[in-house]
FITI-715781 format. One record per atom (N, C-alpha, C, O): z, y, x; residue number from 1; residue in three letters; atom name. Coordinates in nm, 2 decimals, decimal comma. Each point is the difference from the previous one (the first is absolute). Example, Ala and Ser with C-alpha at 12.3 -4.5 7.8 and 13.67 -1.06 7.14 Angstrom:
       pz       py       px   pos   code   site
     0,78    -0,57     1,32     1    ALA      N
     0,00     0,12    -0,09     1    ALA     CA
     0,00     0,12     0,09     1    ALA      C
     0,07     0,00     0,10     1    ALA      O
    -0,14     0,11    -0,14     2    SER      N
     0,00     0,11     0,09     2    SER     CA
     0,08     0,11    -0,08     2    SER      C
     0,01     0,11     0,05     2    SER      O
***
This chain:
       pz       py       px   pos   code   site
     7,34    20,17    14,48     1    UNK      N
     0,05    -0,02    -0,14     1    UNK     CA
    -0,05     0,12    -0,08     1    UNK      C
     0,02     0,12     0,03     1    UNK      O
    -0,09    -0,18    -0,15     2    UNK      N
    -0,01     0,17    -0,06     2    UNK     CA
     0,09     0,06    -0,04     2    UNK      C
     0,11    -0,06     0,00     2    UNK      O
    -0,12     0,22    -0,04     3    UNK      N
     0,11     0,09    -0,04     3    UNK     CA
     0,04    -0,06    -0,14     3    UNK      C
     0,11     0,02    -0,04     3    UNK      O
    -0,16    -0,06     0,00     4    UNK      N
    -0,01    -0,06    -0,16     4    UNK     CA
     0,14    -0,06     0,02     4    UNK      C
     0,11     0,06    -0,02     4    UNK      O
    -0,10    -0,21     0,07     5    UNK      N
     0,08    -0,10     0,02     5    UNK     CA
     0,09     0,04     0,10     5    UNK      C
     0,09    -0,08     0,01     5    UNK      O
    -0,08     0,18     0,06     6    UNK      N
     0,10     0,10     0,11     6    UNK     CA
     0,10     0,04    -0,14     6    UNK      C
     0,10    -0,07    -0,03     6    UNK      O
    -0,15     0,16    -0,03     7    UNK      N
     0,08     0,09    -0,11     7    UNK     CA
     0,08    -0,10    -0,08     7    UNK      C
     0,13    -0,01     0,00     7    UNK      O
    -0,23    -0,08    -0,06     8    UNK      N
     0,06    -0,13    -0,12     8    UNK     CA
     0,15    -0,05     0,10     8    UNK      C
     0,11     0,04    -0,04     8    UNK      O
    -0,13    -0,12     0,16     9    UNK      N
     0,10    -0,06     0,05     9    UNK     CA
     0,16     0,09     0,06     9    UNK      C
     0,12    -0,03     0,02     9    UNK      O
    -0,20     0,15     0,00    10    UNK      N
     0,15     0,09     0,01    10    UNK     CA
     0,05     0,03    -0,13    10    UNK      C
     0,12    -0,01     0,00    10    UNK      O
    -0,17     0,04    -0,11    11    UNK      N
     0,07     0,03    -0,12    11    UNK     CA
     0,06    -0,09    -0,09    11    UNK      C
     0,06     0,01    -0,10    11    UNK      O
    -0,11    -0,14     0,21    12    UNK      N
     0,06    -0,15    -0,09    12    UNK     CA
     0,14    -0,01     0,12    12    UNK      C
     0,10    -0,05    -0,05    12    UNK      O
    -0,10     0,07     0,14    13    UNK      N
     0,12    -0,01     0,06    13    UNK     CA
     0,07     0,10     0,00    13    UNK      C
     0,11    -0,02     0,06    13    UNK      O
    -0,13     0,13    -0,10    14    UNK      N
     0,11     0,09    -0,07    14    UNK     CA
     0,06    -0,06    -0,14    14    UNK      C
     0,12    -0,02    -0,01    14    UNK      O
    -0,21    -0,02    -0,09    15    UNK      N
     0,05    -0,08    -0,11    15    UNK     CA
     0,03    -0,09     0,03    15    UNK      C
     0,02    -0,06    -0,10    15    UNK      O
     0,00     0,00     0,20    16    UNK      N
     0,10    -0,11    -0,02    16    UNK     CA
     0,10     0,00     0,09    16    UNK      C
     0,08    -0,09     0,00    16    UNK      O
    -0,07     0,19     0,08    17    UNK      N
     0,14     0,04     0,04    17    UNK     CA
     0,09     0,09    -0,11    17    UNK      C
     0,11    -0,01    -0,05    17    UNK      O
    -0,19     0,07     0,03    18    UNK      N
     0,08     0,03    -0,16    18    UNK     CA
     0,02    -0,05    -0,09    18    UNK      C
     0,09     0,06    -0,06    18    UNK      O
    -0,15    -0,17     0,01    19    UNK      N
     0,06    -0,09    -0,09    19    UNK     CA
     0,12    -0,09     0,05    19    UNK      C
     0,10    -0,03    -0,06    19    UNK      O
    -0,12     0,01     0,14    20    UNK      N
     0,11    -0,05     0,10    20    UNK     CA
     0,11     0,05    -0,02    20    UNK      C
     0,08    -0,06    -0,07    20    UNK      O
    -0,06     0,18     0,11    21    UNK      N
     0,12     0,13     0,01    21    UNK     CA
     0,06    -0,03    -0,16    21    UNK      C
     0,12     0,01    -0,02    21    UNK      O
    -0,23    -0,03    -0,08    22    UNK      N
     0,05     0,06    -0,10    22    UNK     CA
     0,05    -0,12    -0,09    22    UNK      C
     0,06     0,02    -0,11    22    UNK      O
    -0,08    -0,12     0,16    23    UNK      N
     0,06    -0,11    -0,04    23    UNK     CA
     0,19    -0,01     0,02    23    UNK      C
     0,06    -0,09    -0,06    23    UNK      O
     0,00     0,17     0,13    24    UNK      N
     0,12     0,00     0,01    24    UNK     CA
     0,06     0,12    -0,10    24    UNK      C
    -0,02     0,12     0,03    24    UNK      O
     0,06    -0,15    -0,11    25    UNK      N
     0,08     0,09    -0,10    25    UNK     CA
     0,08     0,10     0,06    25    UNK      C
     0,01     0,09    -0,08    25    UNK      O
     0,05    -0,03     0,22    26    UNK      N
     0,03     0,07     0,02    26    UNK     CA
    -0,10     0,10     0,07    26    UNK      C
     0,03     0,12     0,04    26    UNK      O
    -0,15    -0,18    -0,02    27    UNK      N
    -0,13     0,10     0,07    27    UNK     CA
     0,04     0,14    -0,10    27    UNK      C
     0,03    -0,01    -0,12    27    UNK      O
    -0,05     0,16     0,22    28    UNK      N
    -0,02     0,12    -0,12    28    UNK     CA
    -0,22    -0,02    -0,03    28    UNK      C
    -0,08     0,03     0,08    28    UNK      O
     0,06    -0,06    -0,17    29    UNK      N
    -0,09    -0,02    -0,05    29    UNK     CA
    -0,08     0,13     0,00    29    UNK      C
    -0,12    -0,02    -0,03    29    UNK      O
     0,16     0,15     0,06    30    UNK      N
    -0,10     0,08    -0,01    30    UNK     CA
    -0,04     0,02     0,12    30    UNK      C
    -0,12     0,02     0,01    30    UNK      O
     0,20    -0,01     0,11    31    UNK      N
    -0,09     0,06     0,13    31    UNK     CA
    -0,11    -0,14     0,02    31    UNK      C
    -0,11     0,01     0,05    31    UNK      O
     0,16    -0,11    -0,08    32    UNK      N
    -0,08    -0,13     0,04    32    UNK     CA
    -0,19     0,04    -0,07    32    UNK      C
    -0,10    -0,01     0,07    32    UNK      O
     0,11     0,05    -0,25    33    UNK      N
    -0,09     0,01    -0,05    33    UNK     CA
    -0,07     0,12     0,06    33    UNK      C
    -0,12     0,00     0,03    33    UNK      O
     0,19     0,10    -0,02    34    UNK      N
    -0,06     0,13     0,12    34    UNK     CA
    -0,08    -0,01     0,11    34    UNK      C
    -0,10     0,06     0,05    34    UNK      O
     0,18    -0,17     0,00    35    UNK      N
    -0,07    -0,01     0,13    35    UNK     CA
    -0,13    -0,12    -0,04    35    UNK      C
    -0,09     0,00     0,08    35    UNK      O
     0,09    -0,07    -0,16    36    UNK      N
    -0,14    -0,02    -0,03    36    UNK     CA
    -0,13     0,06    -0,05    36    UNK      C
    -0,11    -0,02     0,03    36    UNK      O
     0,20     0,11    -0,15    37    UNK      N
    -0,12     0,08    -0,04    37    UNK     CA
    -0,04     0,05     0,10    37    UNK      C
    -0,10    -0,06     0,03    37    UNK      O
     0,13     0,18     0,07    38    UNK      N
    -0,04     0,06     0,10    38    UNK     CA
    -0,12    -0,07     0,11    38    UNK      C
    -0,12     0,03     0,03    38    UNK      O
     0,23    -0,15     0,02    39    UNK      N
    -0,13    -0,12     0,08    39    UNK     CA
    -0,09    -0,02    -0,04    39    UNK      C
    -0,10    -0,04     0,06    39    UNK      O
     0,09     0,06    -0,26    40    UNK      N
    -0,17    -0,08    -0,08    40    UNK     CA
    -0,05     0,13    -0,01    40    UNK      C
    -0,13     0,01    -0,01    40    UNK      O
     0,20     0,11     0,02    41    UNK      N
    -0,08     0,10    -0,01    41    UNK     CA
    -0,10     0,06     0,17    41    UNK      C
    -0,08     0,08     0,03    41    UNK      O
     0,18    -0,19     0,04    42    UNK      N
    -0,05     0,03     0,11    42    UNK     CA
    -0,10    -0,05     0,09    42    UNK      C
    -0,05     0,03     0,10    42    UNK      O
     0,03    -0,14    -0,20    43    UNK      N
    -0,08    -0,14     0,05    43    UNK     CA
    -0,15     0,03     0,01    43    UNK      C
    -0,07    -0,03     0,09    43    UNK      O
     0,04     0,10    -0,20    44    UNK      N
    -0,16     0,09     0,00    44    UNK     CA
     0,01     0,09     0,10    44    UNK      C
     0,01     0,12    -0,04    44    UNK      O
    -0,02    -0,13     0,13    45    UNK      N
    -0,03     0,13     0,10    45    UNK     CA
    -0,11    -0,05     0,08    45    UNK      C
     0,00    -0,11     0,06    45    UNK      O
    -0,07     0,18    -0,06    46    UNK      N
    -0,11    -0,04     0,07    46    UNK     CA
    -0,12     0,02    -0,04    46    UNK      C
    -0,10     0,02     0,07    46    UNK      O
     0,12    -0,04    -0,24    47    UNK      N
    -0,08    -0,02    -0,13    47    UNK     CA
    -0,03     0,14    -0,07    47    UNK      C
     0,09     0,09    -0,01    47    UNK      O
    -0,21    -0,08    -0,04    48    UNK      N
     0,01     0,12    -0,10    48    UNK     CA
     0,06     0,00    -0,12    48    UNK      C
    -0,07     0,06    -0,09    48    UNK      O
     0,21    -0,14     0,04    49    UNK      N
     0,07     0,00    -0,05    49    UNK     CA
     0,05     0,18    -0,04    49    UNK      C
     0,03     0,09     0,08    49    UNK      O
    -0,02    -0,08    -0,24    50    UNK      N
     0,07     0,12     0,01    50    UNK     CA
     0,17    -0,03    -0,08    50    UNK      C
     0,05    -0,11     0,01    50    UNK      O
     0,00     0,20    -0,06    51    UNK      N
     0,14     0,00    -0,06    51    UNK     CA
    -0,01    -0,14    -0,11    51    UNK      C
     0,09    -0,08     0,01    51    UNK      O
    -0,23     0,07    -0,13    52    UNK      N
     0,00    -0,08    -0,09    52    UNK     CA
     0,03    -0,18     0,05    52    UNK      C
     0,09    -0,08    -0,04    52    UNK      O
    -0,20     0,06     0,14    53    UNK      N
     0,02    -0,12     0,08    53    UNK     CA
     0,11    -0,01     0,07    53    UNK      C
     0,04    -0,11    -0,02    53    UNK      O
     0,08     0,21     0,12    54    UNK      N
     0,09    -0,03     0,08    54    UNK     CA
     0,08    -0,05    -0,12    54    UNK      C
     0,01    -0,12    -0,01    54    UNK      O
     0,06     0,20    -0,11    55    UNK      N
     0,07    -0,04    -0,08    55    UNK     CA
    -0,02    -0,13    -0,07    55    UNK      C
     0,10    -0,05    -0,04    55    UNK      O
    -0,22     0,01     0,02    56    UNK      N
    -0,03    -0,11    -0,05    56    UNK     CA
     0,05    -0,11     0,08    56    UNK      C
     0,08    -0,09    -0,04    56    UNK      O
    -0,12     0,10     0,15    57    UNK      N
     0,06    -0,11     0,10    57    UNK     CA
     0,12     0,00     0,01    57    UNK      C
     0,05    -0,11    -0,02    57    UNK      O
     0,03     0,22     0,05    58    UNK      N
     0,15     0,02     0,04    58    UNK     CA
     0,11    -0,04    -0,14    58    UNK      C
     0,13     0,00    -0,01    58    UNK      O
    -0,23    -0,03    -0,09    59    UNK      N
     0,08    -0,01    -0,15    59    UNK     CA
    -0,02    -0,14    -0,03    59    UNK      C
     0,08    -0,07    -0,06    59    UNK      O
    -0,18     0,04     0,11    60    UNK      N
    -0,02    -0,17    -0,01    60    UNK     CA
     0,07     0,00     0,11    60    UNK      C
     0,11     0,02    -0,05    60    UNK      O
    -0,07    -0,03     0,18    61    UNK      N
     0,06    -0,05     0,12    61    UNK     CA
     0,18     0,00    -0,08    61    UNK      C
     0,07    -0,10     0,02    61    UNK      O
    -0,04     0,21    -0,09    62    UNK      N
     0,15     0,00    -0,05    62    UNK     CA
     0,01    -0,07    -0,11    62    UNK      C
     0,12     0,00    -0,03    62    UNK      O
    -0,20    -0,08    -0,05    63    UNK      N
    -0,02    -0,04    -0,11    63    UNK     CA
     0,02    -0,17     0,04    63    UNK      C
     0,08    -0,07    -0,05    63    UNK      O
    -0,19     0,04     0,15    64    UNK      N
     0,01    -0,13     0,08    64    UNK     CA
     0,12    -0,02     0,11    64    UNK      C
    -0,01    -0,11     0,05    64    UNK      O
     0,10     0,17    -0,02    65    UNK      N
     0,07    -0,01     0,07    65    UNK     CA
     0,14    -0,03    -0,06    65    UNK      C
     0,08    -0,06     0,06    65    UNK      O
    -0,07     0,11    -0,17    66    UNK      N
     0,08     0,03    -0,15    66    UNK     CA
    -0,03    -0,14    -0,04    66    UNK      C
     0,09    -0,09     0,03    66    UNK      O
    -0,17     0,06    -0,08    67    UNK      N
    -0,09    -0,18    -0,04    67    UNK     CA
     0,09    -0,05     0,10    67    UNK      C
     0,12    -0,03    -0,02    67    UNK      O
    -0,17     0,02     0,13    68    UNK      N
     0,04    -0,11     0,09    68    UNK     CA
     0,07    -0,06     0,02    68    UNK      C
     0,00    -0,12     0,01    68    UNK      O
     0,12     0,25     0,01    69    UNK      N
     0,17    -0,05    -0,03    69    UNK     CA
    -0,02    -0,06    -0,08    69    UNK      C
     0,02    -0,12     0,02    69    UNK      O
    -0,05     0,17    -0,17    70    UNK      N
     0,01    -0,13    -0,09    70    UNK     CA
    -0,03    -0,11    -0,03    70    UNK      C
     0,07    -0,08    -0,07    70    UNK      O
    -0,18     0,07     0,13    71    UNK      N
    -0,07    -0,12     0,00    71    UNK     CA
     0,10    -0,11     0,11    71    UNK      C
     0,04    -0,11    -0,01    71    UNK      O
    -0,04     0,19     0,11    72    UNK      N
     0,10    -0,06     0,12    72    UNK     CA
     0,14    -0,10    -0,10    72    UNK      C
     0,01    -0,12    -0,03    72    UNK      O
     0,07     0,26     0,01    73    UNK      N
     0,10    -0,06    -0,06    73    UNK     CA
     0,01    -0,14    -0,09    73    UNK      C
     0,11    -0,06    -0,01    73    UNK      O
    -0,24     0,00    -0,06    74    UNK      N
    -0,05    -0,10    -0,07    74    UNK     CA
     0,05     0,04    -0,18    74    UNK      C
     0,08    -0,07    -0,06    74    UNK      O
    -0,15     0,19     0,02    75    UNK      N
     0,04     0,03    -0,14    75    UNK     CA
    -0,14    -0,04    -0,09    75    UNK      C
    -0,02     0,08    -0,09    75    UNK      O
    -0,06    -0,16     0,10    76    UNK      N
    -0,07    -0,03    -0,02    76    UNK     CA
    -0,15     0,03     0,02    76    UNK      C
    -0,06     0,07     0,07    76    UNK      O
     0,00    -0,16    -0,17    77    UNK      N
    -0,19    -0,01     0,05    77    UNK     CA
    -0,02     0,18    -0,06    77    UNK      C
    -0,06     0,07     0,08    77    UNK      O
     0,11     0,00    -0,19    78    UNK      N
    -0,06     0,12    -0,01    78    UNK     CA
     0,02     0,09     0,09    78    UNK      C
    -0,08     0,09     0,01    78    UNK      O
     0,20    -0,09     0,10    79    UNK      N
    -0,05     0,08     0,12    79    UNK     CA
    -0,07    -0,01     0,10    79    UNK      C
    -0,04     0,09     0,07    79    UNK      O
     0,02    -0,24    -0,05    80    UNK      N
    -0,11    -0,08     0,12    80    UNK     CA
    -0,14     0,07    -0,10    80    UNK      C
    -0,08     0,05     0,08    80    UNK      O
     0,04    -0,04    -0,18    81    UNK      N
    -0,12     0,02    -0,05    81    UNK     CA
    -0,01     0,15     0,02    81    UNK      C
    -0,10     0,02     0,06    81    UNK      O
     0,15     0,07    -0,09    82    UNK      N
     0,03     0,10    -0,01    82    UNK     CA
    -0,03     0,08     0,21    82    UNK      C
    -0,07     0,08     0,05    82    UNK      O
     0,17    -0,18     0,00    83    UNK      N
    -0,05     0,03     0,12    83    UNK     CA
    -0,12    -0,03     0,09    83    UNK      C
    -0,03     0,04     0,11    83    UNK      O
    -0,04    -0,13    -0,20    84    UNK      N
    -0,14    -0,08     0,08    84    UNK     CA
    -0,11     0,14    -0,06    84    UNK      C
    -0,10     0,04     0,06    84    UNK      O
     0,16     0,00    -0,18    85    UNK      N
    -0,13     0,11    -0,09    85    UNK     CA
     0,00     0,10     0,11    85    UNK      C
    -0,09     0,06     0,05    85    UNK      O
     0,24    -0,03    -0,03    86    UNK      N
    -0,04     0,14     0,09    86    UNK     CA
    -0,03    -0,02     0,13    86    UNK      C
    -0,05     0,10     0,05    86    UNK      O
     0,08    -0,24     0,05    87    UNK      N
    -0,06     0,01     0,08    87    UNK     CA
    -0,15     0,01     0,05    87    UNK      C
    -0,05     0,04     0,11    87    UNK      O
    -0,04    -0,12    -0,24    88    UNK      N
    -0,10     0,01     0,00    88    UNK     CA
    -0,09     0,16    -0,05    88    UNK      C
    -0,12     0,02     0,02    88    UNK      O
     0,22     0,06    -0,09    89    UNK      N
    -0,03     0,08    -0,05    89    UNK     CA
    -0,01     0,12     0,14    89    UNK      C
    -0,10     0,06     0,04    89    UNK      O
     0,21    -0,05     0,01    90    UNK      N
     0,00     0,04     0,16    90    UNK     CA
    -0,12    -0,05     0,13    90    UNK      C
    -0,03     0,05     0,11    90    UNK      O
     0,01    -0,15    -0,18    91    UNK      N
    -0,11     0,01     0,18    91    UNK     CA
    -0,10     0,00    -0,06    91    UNK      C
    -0,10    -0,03     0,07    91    UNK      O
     0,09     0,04    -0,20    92    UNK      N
    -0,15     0,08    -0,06    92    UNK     CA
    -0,03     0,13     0,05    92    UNK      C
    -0,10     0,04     0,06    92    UNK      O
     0,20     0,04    -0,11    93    UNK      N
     0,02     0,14     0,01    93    UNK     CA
    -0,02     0,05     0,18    93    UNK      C
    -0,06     0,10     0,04    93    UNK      O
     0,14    -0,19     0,02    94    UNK      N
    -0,03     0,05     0,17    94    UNK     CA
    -0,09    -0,07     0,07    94    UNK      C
    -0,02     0,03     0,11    94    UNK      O
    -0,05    -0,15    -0,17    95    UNK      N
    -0,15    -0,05     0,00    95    UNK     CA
    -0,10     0,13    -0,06    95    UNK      C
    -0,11     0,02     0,04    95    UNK      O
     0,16     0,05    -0,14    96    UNK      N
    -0,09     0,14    -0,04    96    UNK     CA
    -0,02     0,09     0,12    96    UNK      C
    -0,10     0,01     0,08    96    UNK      O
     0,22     0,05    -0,10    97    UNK      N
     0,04     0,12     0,08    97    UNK     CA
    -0,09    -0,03     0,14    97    UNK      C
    -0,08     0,08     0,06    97    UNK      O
     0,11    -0,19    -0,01    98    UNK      N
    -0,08    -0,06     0,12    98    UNK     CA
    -0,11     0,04     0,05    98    UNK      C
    -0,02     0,08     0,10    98    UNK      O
    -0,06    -0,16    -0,19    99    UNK      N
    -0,17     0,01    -0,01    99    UNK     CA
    -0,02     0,12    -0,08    99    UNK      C
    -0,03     0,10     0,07    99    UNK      O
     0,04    -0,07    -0,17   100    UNK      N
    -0,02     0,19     0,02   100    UNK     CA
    -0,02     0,02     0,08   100    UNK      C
    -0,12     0,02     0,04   100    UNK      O
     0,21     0,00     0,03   101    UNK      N
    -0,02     0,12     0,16   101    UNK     CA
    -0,10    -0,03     0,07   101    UNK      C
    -0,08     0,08     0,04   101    UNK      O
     0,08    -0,24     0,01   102    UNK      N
    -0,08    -0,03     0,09   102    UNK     CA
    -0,16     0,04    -0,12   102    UNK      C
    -0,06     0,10     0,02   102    UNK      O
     0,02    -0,17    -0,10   103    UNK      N
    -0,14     0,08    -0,08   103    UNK     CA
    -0,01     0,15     0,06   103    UNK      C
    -0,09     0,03     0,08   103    UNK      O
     0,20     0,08    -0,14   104    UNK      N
    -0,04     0,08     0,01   104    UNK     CA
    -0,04     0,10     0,18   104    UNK      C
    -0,05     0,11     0,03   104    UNK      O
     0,09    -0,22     0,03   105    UNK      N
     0,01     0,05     0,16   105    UNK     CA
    -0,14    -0,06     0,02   105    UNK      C
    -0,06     0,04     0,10   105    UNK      O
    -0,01    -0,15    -0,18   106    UNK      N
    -0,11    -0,05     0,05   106    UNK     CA
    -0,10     0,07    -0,08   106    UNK      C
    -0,11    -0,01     0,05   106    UNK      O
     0,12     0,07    -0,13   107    UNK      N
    -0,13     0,08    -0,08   107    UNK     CA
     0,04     0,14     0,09   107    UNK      C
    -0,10     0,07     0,02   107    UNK      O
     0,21    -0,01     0,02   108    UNK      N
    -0,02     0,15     0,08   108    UNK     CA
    -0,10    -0,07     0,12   108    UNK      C
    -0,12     0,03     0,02   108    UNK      O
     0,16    -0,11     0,05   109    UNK      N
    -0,07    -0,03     0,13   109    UNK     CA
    -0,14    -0,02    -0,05   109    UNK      C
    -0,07     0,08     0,06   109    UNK      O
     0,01    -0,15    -0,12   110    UNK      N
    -0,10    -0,01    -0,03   110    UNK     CA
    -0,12     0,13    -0,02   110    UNK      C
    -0,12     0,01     0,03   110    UNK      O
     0,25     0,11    -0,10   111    UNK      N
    -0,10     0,12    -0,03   111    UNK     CA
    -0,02     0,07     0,07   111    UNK      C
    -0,04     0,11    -0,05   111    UNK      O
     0,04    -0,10     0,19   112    UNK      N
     0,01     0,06     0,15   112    UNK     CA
    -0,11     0,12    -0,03   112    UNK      C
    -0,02     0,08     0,09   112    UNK      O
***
């Protein structure tokens, strides 16, 4: 499996255990979002991701996870839209971060 679709599928099943969680009104809402930022910030490893990209990811991961619940809950099409933008907007970004690395590991090898 590539690392691409490795990264994508774990940070979607952290978001949706956290959306989950957060669908109950008595969830404490902040360690829940904590612990996702952290996992999207942690999901680039591997990658020559630096501070700009981990946060990027880890802010969309709490942003979509935030969406979801809502979307979950059934408060309408502007959070289902809202959550489709950022998911797509997310596996652009760790579809980036991705292939970067791998380019830049294949042009060092190359210059032997």
């Amino acid at each position: 499996m590539p690392a691409f679709l490795l990264r994508l599928l774990l940070l979607l099943a952290v978001e949706a255990g956290a959306a989950a969680l957060l669908r109950d009104p008595g969830t404490p809402w902040i360690p829940v979002l904590l612990a996702v930022f952290v996992a999207g910030s942690a999901v680039p490893h591997g990658t020559e991701a630096e501070f700009a990209g981990r946060f990027l990811v880890a802010l969309t991961a709490v942003g979509t996870a935030r969406l979801g619940a809502t979307a979950w809950e059934g408060r309408g099409l502007p959070a289902v839209a809202g959550l489709g933008v950022l998911l797509v907007f997310q596996a652009a970004v760790l579809m980036r971060l991705s292939l970067r690395g791998r380019r830049r590991r294949g042009r060092r090898a190359g210059r032997g």
